[in-house]
N, C-alpha and C positions, 0 to 999 in steps of 0.2 A: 175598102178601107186603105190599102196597102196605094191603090192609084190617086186616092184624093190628098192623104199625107203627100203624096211622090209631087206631085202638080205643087201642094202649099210650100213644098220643101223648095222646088226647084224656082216657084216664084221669090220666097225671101232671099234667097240663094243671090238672085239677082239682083233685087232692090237693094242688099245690104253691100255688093257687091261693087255698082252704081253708086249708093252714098259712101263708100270709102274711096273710091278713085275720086268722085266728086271734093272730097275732103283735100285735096293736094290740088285742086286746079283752084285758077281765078276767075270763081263763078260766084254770080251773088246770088247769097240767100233766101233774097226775097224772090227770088224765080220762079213761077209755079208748078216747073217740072222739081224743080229742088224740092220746093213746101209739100209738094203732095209726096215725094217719098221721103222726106221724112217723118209726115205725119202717121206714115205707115208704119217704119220703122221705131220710133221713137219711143212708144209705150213696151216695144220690147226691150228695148237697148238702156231705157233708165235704169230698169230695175239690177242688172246688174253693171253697168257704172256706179252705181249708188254702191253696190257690193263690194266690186274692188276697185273703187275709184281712177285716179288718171295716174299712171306712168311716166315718171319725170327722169330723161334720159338727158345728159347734157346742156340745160337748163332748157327743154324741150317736154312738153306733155306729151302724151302718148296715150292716148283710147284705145283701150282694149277689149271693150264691150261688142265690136262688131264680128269680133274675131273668136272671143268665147262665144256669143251666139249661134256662130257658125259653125263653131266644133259639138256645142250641144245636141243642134238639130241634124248633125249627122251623127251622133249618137243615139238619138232618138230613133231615127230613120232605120241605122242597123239594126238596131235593138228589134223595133216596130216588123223586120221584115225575116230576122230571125224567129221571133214567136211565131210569126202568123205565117 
């Protein structure tokens, strides 16, 4: 249990990882290494965008959805490795 979480962990870990540095370059969207990780990403990260919406810092938005899911799943991951 503890190696299959570890492997999903350390893959989002990456992709989410990828699509934030992705976010600050000039890379178009419709690119199919973009499209396929967002498509990965995406159904995780609306749910809480949706929750706390975007961060407007300087008349600048700010997503913080990738960054709460990042602190989640290693939340989880201690939590998961503590019990078990």
């Amino acid at each position: 249990m503890q190696q299959i979480f570890s492997l999903v962990h350390t893959i989002l870990y990456w992709l989410l990882l990828f699509r934030i540095i992705v976010s600050f370059m000039p890379v178009s969207p419709n690119s199919a290494p973009v499209q396929f990780i967002y498509s990965l990403t995406e159904p995780l990260l609306a749910p809480i965008r949706n929750a706390f919406g975007l961060i407007t810092v300087g008349g600048m938005s700010l997503d913080i959805a990738p960054l709460v899911l990042l602190l989640m799943l290693d939340i989880i991951r201690r939590l998961l490795f503590y019990i078990l």
